[in-house]
C-alpha positions, 0 to 999 in steps of 0.5 A, a space after each residue: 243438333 238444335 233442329 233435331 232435339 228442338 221443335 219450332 218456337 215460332 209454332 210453339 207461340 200465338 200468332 205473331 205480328 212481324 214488325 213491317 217497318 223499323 226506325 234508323 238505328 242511332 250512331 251510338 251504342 248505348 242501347 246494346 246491351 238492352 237489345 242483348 236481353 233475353 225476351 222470357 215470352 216464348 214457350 220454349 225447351 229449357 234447355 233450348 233457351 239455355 242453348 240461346 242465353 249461353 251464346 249471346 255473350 260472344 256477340 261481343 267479341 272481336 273475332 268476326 268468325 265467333 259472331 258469325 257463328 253466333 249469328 248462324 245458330 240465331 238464324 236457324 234456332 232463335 225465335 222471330 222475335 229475337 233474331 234481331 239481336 245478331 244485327 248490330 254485331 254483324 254490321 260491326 263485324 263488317 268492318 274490318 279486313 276485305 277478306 273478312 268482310 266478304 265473309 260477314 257480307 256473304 253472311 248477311 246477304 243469305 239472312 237478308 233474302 229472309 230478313 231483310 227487316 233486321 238489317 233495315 235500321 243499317 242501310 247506311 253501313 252497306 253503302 259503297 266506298 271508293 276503296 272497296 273492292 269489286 267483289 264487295 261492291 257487288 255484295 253491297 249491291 246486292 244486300 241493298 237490292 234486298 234491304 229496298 222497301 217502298 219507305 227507303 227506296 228513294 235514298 237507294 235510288 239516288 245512291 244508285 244514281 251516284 254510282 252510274 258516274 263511276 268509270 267502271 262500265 261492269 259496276 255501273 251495269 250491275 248497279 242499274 241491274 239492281 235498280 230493275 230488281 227492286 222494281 220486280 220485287 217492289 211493284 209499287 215502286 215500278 214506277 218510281 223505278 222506272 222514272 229513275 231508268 228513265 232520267 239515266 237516258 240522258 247520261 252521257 255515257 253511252 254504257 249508262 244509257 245501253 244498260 237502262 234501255 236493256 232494263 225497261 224494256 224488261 219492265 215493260 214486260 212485266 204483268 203490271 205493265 202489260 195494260 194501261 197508258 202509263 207507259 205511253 211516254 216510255 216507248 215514245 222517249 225509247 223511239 226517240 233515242 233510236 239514233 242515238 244508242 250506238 251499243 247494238 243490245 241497246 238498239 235490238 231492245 229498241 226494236 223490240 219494244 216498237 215491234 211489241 208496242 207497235 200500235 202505240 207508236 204506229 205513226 214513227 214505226 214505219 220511218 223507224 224501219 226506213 232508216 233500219 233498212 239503210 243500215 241493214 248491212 252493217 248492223 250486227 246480228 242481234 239488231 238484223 234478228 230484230 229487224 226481220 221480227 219488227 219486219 214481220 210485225 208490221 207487215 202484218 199490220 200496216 203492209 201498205 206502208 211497210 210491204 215494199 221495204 220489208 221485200 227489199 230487207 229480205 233481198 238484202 238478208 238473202 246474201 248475208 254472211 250469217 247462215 241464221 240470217 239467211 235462213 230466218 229471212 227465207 222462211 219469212 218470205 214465204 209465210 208473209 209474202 207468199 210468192 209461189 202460193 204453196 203456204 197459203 195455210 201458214 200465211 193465213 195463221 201468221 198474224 198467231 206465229 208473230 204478234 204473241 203475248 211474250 213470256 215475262 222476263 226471268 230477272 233473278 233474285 235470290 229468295 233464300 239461302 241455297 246452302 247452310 248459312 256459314 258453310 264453305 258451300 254456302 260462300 262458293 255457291 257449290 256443293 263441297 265434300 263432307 257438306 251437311 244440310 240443316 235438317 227441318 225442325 222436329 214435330 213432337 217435343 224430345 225428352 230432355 232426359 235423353 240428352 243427360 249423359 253420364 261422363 265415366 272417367 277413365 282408368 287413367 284420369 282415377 289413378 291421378 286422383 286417387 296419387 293427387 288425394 294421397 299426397 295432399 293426405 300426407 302433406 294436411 298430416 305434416 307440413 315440414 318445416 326447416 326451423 323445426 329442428 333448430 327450435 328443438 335444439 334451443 330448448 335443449 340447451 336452455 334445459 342444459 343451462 338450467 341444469 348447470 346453473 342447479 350444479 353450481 348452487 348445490 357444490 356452493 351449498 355442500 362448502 359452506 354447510 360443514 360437510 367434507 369437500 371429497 364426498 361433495 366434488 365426487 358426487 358432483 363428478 357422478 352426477 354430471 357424468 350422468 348427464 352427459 350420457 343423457 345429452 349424448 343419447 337425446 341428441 341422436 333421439 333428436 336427429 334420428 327421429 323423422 326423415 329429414 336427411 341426416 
């Protein structure tokens, strides 16, 4: 909804500089609640930093899926400058449960094939600990292979070079996959990439050195590696190793590398072939593939010292249990060698059919996000039912009053007023109290005795002033009759005035 009422505030402001390098964040925190402030300089809708400013405050919670919320509307709608804000809370959100924490990670890589510069100052937070599962770990790796920079790529060396001692032969594999990657990605470090490959040669685990063969000699491929000298001392130490690696990928790249740089190593290919061919039948296919290819190579380039033993290869792969082996030795034996004299045209252009320039590898790194950052697409890696596409910004500015929509309460929602103003009416006219009618009853007999102690002083004045006591008691016993026919008719004014039960 954001990127369809909103335009672009990176487009809306000057040109902006993006910051290349950022200084380790300290342990504390005391520096969090700066980082939440709104920066005022964009040019912006109101209502969109409206949208920015309301949500910030939940950076703060505990539940890692609002964060995570909060982190993805920041990524697709907050300007560069301020998408930093969501770091911290992400990297405290980590910690927590390992279900949890795949999620936030899952989170943090996707931002990180962006923005890698956010996350930066946190490189320490994503180091791997000894209890953390494997499908953290290979997060971690992968968060680390995009943090990698050509300042802090020497502490991820050596942390990488701590984890090749663990005993887990697939963690170690990806941990030096992951030493290549930052080699495509940074070429300025290729080289320092390449001496770390290099020193892991002499590990004694023979899945080390097999993984770190496989990972040069994809370097050696790459395009800033295809002319100069630097590499000389690679292949030459990469010969060496021939007859100690055991691990057959291991020993095909091998192969590989003294048949693409034969003219680098051409004092050693020839024995190296030798020694291959004492081990021809017992080697595996991936090896005899290769041989038959270094075969070809240096035929074409040194057949005098190689031409007998390329013959004798291609008699031992004529009775191979491998139909492709077969085959493939078949057809090189007539383009190279010719016997029969019927490919003449083939024999003459084969230098151009087997010494080519190689394609560069494919090393795979993730560059963005494939889906919405925060979508159950998005942590499976695959299209789901009902998935929706953050669409592109839009080009013109909306109108802001379209977005005022008048709310008209129901029929229901009037009743409940207009019964709640009704009542509270009723209840600002009179509020009941149950002492009322007890106060009324007590000024009435106050009245009462007023009176009677009036009938007492007017009997004592008639005695004592001469006049005769029949006309004074008679109108005594008038009055007071009268007064009792008052009481009575009071009392019921009193209680039948108001509905209070009686």
């Amino acid at each position: 909804y954001g990127r369809s009422q909103f335009v672009d505030p990176d487009k809306t402001d000057d040109k902006k500089d993006k910051k290349e390098e950022t200084t380790e964040a300290a342990d504390d925190d005391a520096d969090y609640l700066d980082e939440l402030t709104i920066s005022t300089g964009s040019d912006m809708d109101s209502d969109h930093r409206l949208l920015l400013q309301s949500v910030l405050p939940l950076l703060r919670s505990r539940n890692a899926a609002v964060i995570q919320a909060v982190a993805t509307l920041y990524y697709y709608l907050a300007p560069y400058g301020e998408k930093h804000k969501v770091a911290k809370s992400l990297i405290r959100a980590v910690r927590t449960n390992p279900e949890s924490q795949y999620c936030v990670l899952t989170t943090i890589r996707a931002i990180a094939t962006t923005y890698p510069e956010l996350f930066q100052p946190y490189l320490t937070e994503f180091f791997i600990d000894v209890t953390n599962p494997n499908y953290i770990r290979k997060l971690k790796i992968e968060i680390l292979t995009l943090l990698s920079y050509e300042s802090n790529i020497d502490r991820i060396l050596r942390e990488f070079t701590y984890y090749t001692t663990r005993e887990d032969k697939e963690f170690v594999a990806e941990v030096i996959q992951a030493i290549g990657k930052c080699a495509v990605r940074l070429p300025e470090v290729t080289d320092r990439c390449m001496m770390q490959l290099m020193q892991l040669l002499s590990s004694k685990s023979q899945a080390v050195v097999a993984e770190s063969v496989v990972i040069i000699k994809q370097l050696l491929q790459m395009p800033q590696n295809l002319e100069g000298s630097q590499n000389d001392d690679v292949i030459k130490q990469l010969t060496r190793l021939f007859n100690k690696v055991k691990n057959p990928k291991a020993r095909a790249s091998i192969i590989w590398v003294v048949g693409e740089y034969v003219d680098k190593v051409s004092m050693y290919a020839p024995d190296i072939l030798r020694q291959l061919a004492k081990d021809f039948a017992e080697s595996d296919d991936t090896v005899k593939n290769q041989i038959l290819n270094l075969c070809a190579k240096l035929i074409i380039k040194n057949p005098d010292q190689t031409a007998l033993i390329t013959q004798y290869i291609y008699n031992l792969s004529k009775y191979d249990v491998n139909y492709d082996i077969r085959d493939k030795s078949r057809m090189m034996r007539h383009i190279l060698c010719n016997p029969q004299g019927k490919f003449t045209v083939l024999n003459t252009h084969a230098r151009q059919l087997y010494i080519t320039t190689k394609p560069t590898p494919n090393i795979p790194i993730p560059t963005h996000a494939r889906f919405a950052i925060g979508s159950l697409a998005q942590l499976i890696n695959q299209t789901t039912p009902g998935y929706n596409a953050i669409p592109d910004w839009q080009d013109t500015i909306q109108n802001s009053e379209l977005r005022l929509i008048a709310i008209e309460p129901t029929p229901d929602i009037q009743q409940q007023t207009s019964y709640a103003s009704s009542e509270q009416g009723f209840y600002d006219d009179y509020i009941y109290d149950e002492n009322d009618e007890y106060d009324e009853e007590e000024e009435y007999y106050e009245e009462e005795e007023e009176e009677d102690g009036q009938d007492v002083t007017t009997s004592g004045g008639g005695q004592f002033g001469g006049q005769g006591e029949g006309e004074d008691e008679g109108w005594e016993v008038e009055e007071g009759e009268g007064e009792e026919e008052e009481y009575y008719e009071e009392e019921e004014e009193v209680y039948d005035d108001g509905d209070f039960g009686y």
